[in-house]
C-alpha positions in Angstrom: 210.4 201.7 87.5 211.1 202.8 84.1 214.7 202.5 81.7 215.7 204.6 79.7 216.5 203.9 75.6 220.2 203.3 77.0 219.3 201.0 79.5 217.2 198.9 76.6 220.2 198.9 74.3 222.3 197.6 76.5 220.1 194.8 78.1 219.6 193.2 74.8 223.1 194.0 73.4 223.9 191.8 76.8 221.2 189.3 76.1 222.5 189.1 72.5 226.1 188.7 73.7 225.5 185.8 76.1 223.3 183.9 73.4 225.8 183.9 70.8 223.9 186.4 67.9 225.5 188.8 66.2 222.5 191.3 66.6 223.2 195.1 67.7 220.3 197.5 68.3 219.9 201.4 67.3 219.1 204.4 70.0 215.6 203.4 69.0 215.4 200.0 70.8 215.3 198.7 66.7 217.3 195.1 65.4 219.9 195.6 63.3 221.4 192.5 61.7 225.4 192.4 61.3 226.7 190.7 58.1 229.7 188.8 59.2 231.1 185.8 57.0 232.6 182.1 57.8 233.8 179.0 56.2 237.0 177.9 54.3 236.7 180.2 51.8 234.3 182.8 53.8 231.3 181.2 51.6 228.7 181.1 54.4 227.0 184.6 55.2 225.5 185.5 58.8 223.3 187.9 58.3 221.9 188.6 62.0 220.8 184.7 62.8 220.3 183.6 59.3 222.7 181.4 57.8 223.3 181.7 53.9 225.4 180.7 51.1 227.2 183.5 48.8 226.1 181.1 45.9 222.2 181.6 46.8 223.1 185.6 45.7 224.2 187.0 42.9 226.3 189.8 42.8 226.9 193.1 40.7 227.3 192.3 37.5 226.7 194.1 34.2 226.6 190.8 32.3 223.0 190.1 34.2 222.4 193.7 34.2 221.8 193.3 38.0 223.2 196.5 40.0 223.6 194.8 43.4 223.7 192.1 45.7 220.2 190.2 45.6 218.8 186.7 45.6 219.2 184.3 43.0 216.1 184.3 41.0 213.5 181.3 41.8 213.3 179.5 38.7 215.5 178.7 35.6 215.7 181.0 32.7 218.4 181.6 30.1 219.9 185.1 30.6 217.8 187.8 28.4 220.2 190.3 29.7 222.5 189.8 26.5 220.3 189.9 23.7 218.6 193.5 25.3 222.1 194.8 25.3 223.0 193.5 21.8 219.8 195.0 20.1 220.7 198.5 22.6 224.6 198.2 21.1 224.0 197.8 17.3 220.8 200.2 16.8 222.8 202.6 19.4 225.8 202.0 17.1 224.5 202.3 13.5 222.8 205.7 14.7 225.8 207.1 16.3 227.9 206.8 13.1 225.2 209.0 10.9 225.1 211.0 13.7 229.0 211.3 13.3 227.9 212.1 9.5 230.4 209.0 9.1 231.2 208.9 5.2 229.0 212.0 4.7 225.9 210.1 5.7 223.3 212.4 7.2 220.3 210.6 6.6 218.8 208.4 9.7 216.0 206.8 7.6 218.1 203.4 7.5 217.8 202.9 10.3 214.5 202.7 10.9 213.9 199.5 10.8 216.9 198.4 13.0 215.0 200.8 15.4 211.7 199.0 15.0 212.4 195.4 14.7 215.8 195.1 17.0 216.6 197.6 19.0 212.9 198.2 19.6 210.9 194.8 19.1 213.9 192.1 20.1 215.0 194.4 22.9 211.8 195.0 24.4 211.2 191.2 24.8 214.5 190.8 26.3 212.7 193.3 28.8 209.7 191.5 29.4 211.9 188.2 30.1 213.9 190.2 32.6 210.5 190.6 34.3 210.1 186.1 34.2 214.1 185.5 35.5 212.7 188.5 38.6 215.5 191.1 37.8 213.8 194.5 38.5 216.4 196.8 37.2 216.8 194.6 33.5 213.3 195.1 32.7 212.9 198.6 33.6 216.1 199.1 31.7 215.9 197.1 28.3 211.9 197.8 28.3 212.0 201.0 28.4 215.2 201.5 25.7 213.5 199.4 23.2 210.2 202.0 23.8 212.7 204.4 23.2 213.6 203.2 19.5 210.1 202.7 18.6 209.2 205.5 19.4 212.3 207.2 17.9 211.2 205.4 14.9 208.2 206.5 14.4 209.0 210.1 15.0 211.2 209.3 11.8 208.6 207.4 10.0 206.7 209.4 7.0 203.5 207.8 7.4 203.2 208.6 11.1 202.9 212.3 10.0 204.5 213.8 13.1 206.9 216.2 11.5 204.4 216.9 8.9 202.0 218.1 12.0 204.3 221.0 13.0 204.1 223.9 10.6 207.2 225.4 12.1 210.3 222.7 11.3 211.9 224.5 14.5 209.2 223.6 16.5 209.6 219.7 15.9 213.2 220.0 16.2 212.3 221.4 19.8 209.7 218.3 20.7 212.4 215.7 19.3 214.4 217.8 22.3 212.3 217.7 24.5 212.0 213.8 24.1 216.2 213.4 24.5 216.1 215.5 27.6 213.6 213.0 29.0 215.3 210.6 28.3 218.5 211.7 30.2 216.7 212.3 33.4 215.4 208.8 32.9 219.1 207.8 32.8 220.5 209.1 35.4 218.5 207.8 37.6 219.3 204.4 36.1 222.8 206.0 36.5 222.1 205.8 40.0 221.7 202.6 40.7 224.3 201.5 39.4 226.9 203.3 42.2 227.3 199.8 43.9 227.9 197.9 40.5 230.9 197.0 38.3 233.1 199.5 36.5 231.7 198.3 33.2 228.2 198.4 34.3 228.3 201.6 35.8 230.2 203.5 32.6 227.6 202.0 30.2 224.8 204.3 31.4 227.2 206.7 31.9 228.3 207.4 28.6 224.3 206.7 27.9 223.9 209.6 29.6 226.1 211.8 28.2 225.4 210.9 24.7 221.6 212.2 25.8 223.0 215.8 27.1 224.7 216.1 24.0 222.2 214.7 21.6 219.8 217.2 23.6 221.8 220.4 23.7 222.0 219.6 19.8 218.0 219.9 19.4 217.3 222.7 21.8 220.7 224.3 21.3 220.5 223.9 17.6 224.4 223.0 18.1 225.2 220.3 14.9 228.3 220.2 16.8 227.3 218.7 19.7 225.4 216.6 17.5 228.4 214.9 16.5 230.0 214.8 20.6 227.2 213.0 21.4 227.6 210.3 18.1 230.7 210.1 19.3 229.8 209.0 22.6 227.2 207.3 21.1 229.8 204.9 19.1 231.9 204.4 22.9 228.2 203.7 24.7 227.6 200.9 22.1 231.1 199.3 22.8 230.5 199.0 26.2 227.1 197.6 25.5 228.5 194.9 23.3 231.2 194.3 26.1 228.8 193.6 28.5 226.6 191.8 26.5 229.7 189.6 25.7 230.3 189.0 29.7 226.5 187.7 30.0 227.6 184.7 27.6 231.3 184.2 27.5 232.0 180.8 30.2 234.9 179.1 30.3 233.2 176.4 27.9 232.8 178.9 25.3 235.7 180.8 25.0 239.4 181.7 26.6 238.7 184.7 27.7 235.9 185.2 30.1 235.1 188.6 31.6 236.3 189.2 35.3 234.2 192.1 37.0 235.7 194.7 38.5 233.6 196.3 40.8 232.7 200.0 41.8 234.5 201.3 45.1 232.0 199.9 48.2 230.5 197.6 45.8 229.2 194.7 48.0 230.7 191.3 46.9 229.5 187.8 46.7 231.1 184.6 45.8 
């Protein structure tokens, strides 16, 4: 005699019920584990018949640059997440103010070597060090920004020749366009996963984002105007940078005000 799935589900939901677990089953005949907390302060998480503690997760936090709940990393390692976002905040920042033509300064080449050596060099290390402390997201993210300033700088250096290779100025000015717009797919999708993140960690790549429409509708718009939006969003991108930078370090041992996150609506939570 056969059952059918509806018979299955509801022999093991039984089964399941009389032995205590907190295990429900799909149409499918497939486990699926409820989360369900307990303990004085709800600090012990059930998920299915596992036991864990909130304190072996770590949760959302833009400070870590870690976008969701996931396990505590295996080994000990200072945070890199705060230098990355330091070098990402003052390159990002120094930028956006010529790009704001801030007291008539037009002229990127100064910062050049902020591009190579901090917001390029420093920050990719901070990437590679995201890889050692297991954090996914950080090292995609801060190694791949600090690729971005070297190789904004050298589309800026002389002695690369790569302006000099385009006999038409307007074609170069299309390629450096081309380069921004890849750049703000690669965003959004870092955008992305950030949904289930805090407020603060979510509107940095936000504002990253929009800074890279902009700065892109400038090139292959020719639009100097929205050369200047996105500078301007540029300058409100590197302040949230530096914020979140500053949560990664600030304890109550170091300062009086330590950063409390506030978390994106349906953001998963952990103690």
């Amino acid at each position: 005699m056969t059952s059918n799935i509806n018979d299955i589900d509801l022999e093991k939901q039984t089964a399941d019920q009389h032995s205590g677990s907190s295990n429900t089953y799909n149409r499918n005949g497939h486990r699926i584990a409820r989360v369900t907390t307990s303990g004085d302060d709800d600090e012990i998480l059930h998920i299915g018949d596992t036991k864990v503690y909130k304190h072996e997760f770590v949760a959302a936090f833009g400070g870590t640059l870690n976008p969701g709940l996931s396990e505590a990393p295996s080994r000990k390692f200072a945070n890199p997440s705060p230098l990355g976002l330091c070098a990402f905040a003052l390159t990002t920042f120094v930028l956006s103010l010529v790009n704001i033509h801030a007291r008539g300064v037009s002229n990127p080449s100064g910062v050049i070597g902020l591009a190579y050596f901090y917001g390029g060099f420093i920050q990719l290390l901070a990437g590679m060090w995201e890889v050692v402390v297991e954090n996914s997201f950080g090292a995609t993210a801060l190694s791949s920004y600090g690729g971005f300033w070297l190789a904004w700088a050298a589309l800026e250096t002389k002695a690369f020749g790569i302006a000099e290779a385009y006999d038409d100025p307007a074609d170069f000015n299309n390629v450096v366009g081309f380069f921004l717009l890849g750049w703000f797919f690669f965003t959004f999708i870092m955008l992305m996963l950030t949904l289930k993140s805090t407020i603060a960690f979510f509107g940095l790549f936000l504002f990253l984002d929009i800074t890279f429409l902009f700065l892109t509708i400038s090139h292959l718009g020719h639009s100097p105007v929205c050369g200047k939006i996105g500078g301007y969003f540029g300058l409100i991108t590197a302040v949230i940078a530096w914020y979140n930078a500053y949560a990664g370090i600030a304890n109550k041992e170091n300062s009086y005000f330590v950063v409390k996150p506030i978390y994106m609506p349906g953001a998963v939570l952990a103690k």
